[in-house]
C-alpha positions in Angstrom: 224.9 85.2 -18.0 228.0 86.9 -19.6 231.2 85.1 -19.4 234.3 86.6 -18.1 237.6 86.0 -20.1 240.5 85.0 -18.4 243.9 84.6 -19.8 246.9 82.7 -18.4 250.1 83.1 -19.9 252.8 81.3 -18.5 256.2 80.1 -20.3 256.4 76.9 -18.6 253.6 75.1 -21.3 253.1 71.7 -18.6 252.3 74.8 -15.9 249.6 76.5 -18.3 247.5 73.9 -19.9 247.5 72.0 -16.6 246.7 75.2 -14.4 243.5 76.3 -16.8 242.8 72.5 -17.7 241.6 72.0 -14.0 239.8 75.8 -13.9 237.8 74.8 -16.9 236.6 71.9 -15.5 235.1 73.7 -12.2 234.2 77.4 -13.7 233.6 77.0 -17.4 230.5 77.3 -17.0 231.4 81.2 -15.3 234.5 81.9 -17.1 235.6 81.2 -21.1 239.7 80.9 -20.2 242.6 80.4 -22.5 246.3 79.4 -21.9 249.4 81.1 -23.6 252.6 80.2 -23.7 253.9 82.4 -26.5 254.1 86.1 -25.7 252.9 86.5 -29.5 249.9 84.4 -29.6 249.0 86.3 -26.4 249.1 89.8 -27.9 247.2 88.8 -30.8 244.1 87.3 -28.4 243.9 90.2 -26.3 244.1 92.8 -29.6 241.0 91.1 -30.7 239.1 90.2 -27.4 239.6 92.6 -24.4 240.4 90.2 -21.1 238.8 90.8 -17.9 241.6 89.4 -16.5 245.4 88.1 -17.3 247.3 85.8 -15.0 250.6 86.2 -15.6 253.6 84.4 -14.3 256.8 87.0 -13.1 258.9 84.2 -15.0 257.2 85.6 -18.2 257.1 88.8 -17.5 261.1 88.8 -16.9 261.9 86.2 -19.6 262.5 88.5 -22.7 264.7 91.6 -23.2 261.6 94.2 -23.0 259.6 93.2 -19.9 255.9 93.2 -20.8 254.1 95.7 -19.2 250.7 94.7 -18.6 249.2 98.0 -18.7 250.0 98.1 -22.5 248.1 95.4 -23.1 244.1 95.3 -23.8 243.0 93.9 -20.4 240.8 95.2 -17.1 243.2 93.1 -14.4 246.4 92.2 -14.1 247.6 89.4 -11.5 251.2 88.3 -11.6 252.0 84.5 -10.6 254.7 85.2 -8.3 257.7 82.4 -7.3 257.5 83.8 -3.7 255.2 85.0 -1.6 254.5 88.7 -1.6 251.5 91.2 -2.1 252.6 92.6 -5.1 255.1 93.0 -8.0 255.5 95.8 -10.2 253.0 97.6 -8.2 250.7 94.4 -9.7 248.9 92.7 -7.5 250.6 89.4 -6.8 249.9 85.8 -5.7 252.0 82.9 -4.9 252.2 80.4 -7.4 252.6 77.1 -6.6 250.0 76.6 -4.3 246.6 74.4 -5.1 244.9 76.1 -8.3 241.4 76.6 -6.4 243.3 78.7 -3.7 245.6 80.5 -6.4 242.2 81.7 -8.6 239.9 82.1 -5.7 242.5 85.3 -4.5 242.5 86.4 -8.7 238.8 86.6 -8.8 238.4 88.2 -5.2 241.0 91.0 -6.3 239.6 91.8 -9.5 235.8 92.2 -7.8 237.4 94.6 -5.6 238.7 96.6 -8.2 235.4 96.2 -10.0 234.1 98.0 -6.9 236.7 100.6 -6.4 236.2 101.9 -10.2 232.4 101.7 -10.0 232.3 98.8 -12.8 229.5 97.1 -10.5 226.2 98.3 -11.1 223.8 98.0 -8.2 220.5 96.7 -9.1 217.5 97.3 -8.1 215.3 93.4 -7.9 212.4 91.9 -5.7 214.8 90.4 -2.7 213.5 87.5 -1.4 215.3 85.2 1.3 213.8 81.7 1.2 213.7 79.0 3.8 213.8 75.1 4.0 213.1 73.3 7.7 211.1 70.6 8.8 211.3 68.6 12.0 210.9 65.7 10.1 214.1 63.6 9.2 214.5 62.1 6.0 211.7 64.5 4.0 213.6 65.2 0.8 214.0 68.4 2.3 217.8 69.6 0.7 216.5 67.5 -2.6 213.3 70.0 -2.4 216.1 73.0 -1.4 218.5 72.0 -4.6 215.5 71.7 -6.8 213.5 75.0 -5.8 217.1 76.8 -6.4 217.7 75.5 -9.8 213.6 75.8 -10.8 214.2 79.5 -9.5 217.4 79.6 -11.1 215.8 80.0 -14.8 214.5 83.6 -14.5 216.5 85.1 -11.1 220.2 84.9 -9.0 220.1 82.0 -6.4 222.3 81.7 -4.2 222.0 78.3 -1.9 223.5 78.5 1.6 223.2 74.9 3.7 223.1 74.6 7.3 223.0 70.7 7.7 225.9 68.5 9.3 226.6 66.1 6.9 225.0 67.7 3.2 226.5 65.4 1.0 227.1 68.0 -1.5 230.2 67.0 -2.7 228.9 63.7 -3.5 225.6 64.7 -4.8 226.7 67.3 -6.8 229.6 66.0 -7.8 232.0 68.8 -7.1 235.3 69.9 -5.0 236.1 73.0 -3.3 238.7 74.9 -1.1 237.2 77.0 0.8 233.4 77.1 2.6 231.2 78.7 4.9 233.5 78.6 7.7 235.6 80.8 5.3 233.3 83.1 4.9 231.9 83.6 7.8 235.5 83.7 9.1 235.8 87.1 6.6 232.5 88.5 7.5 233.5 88.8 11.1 236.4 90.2 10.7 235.6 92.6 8.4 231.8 93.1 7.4 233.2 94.8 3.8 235.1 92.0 2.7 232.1 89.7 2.0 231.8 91.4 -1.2 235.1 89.9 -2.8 235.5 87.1 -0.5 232.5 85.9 -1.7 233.3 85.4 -5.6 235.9 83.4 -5.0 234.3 80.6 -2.4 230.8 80.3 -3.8 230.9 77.8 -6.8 228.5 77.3 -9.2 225.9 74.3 -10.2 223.3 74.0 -12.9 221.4 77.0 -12.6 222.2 78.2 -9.2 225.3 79.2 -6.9 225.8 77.5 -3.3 228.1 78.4 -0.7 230.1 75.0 0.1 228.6 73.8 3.7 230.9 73.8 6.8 233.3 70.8 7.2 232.7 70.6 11.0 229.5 70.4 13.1 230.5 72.2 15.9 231.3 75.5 13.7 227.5 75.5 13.2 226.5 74.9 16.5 229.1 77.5 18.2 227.6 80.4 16.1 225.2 82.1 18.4 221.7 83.1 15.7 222.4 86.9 15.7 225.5 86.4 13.2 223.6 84.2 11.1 220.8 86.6 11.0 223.0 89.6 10.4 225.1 87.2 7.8 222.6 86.1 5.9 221.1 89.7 5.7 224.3 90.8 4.6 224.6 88.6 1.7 221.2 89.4 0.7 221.7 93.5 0.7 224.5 92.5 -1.8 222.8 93.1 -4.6 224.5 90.0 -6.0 221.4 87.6 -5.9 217.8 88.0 -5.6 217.3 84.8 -4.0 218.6 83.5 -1.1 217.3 79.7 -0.5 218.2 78.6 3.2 218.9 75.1 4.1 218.1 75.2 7.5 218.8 72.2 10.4 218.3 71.9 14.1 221.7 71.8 14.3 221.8 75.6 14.6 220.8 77.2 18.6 217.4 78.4 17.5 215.8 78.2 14.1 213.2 80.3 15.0 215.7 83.2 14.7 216.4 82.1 11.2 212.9 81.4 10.5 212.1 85.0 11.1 213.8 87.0 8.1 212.5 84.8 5.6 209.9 85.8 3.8 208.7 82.2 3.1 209.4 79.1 4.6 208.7 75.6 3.0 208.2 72.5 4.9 207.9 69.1 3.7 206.3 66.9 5.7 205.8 62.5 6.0 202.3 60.4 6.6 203.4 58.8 9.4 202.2 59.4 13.0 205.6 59.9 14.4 206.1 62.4 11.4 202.6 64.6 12.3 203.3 64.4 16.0 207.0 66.3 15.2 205.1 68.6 12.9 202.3 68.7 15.8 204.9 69.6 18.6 207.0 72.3 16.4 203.4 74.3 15.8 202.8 74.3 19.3 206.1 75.3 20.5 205.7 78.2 17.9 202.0 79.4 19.4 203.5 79.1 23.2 206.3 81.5 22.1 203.9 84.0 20.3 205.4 83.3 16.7 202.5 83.6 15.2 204.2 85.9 12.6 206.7 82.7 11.3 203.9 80.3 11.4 202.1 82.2 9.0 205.0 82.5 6.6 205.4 78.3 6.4 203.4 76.6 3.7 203.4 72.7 4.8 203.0 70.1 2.2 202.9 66.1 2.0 205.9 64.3 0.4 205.9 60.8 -0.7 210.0 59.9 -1.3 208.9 56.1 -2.2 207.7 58.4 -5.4 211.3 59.3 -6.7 213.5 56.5 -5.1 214.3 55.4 -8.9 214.9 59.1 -10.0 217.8 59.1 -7.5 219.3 56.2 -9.3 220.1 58.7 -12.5 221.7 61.0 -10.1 221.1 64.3 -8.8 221.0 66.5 -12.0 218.0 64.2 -13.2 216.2 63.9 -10.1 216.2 67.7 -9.7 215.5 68.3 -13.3 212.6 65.3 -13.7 209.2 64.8 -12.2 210.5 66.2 -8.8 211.0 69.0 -10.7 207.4 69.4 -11.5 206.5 68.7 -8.2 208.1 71.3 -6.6 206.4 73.9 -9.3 203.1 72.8 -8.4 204.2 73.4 -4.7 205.7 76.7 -5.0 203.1 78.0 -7.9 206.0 78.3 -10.2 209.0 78.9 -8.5 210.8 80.6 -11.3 208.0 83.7 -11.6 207.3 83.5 -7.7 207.3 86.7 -5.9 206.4 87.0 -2.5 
């Protein structure tokens, strides 16, 4: 994946090195971004290396005799870090400065994807869509370990995005990351405008390993509340994006009707548990399905025995080695090689 660069120039050098400091540490891994603080050290970056983006700060801009104008200068986007809040500045497009840094890049990033659209710098692509789902009946089957893993595993030759659906995911803590905004956000956009989820989406979705995620929805009830035709036509809308070519779906009871969900994937994985109590939920799920004339779902889920006893160590090291280890190969030998899969 090509890095974008990103400069920040600010006068105020505690501002800056603080302000890219804590955007290194989330999106470096997305973005290569350097902080200025002299208008000469700037000029000599961007005459050597073209920036896809400068954030610049109006106090810099009006600082010296000459005000700098942005369009002289060897970058694709220009955002101005504005004292107050307004939607633009010297016809640039602006955003308010002192606000939290994840909220402040999040509208940079979503503007300059728009304008990536609007000048036709965004290539559609044509790629072997696939959306993939996760569910089981079964409590406790590894099954968002198994989700994480088959998105990262899948990660090494295609674009994954992973969407989760569950209550409490525990990404935060198992992933060891922090985020603004989530799929509440998102789907907040989507329905008021359809479009939007184009930009919107670059600056919520972070990145981990070798995989993006949408961060899960903070509260319960937002899952519950969505009736399954917007998540149907939400989740086809990310996938017609062109920006992924796997979608891997987390999917809980705690949405109205997974069989909804269940439909427009073209694969569904479920892990499954020895015990009786586990076989008589997998039991009563199969039925339900053959009573409701699924047959059409049933025969997209490939069932398979887990044994979490196996990897209760691995856990100890952390996510990023359980989901890189032996689970790792696990979940190959289940999918038949996730990473050249096609369905």
């Amino acid at each position: 994946m090509n890095r974008e660069i990103i400069a920040v120039y600010d006068i105020e050098p505690e501002f800056a090195s603080r302000f890219v400091s804590y955007l290194k540490s989330k999106y470096e891994e997305r973005y290569d971004m350097y902080a200025f603080t002299e208008l000469t050290a700037l000029l000599e970056f961007v005459e050597k290396h073209r920036a896809d983006m400068l954030i610049i700060s109006q106090k810099s801009i009006e600082s010296v005799d000459n005000p700098i104008v942005p369009d002289n200068l060897n970058v694709k986007r220009v955002v101005i870090l504005s004292e107050n809040c307004c939607d633009s500045y010297m016809d640039y497009k602006a955003v308010e400065k002192y606000r939290p840094a994840d909220i402040v890049f999040r509208e940079a990033v979503e503007y300059a994807y728009e304008k990536k659209v609007e000048t036709g710098e965004v290539k559609e692509t044509v790629s072997d869509k696939e959306i993939i789902g996760v569910y089981s009946p079964v409590n406790r089957c590894m099954k968002t370990t198994f989700s994480l893993t088959l998105s990262n595993l899948t990660g090494e030759n295609r674009r994954v995005l992973y969407i989760n659906f569950e209550e409490y995911s525990g990404l935060k803590k198992l992933l060891n990351v922090d985020y603004v905004g989530d799929l509440s956000d998102l789907v907040y956009y989507f329905l008021q405008n359809e479009e939007s989820i184009k930009s919107r989406i670059y600056g919520i979705r972070r990145e981990y390993k070798k995989f993006d995620f949408i961060p899960p929805m903070m509260f319960a009830n937002d899952i519950r509340n969505m009736d399954m035709e917007m998540w149907v036509s939400f989740v086809n809308a990310v996938s017609e994006l062109e920006m992924y070519d796997t979608i891997v779906l987390d999917i809980s009871d705690m949405m109205q009707d997974v069989t909804e969900i269940l439909r427009i994937c073209d694969c569904v994985y479920m892990p499954m548990l020895k015990d009786d109590i586990s076989q008589a939920k997998i039991s009563e799920f199969e039925e339900r399905m053959y009573n409701r004339h699924e047959d059409n779902v049933l025969a997209k889920i490939r069932k398979f025995m887990i044994n979490p006893e196996e990897y209760i160590t691995d856990y100890a090291d952390g996510m990023g080695r359980l989901i890189n280890g032996r689970f790792k190969e696990f979940v190959r030998e289940i999918t038949g090689g996730a990473e050249n899969r096609r369905f």
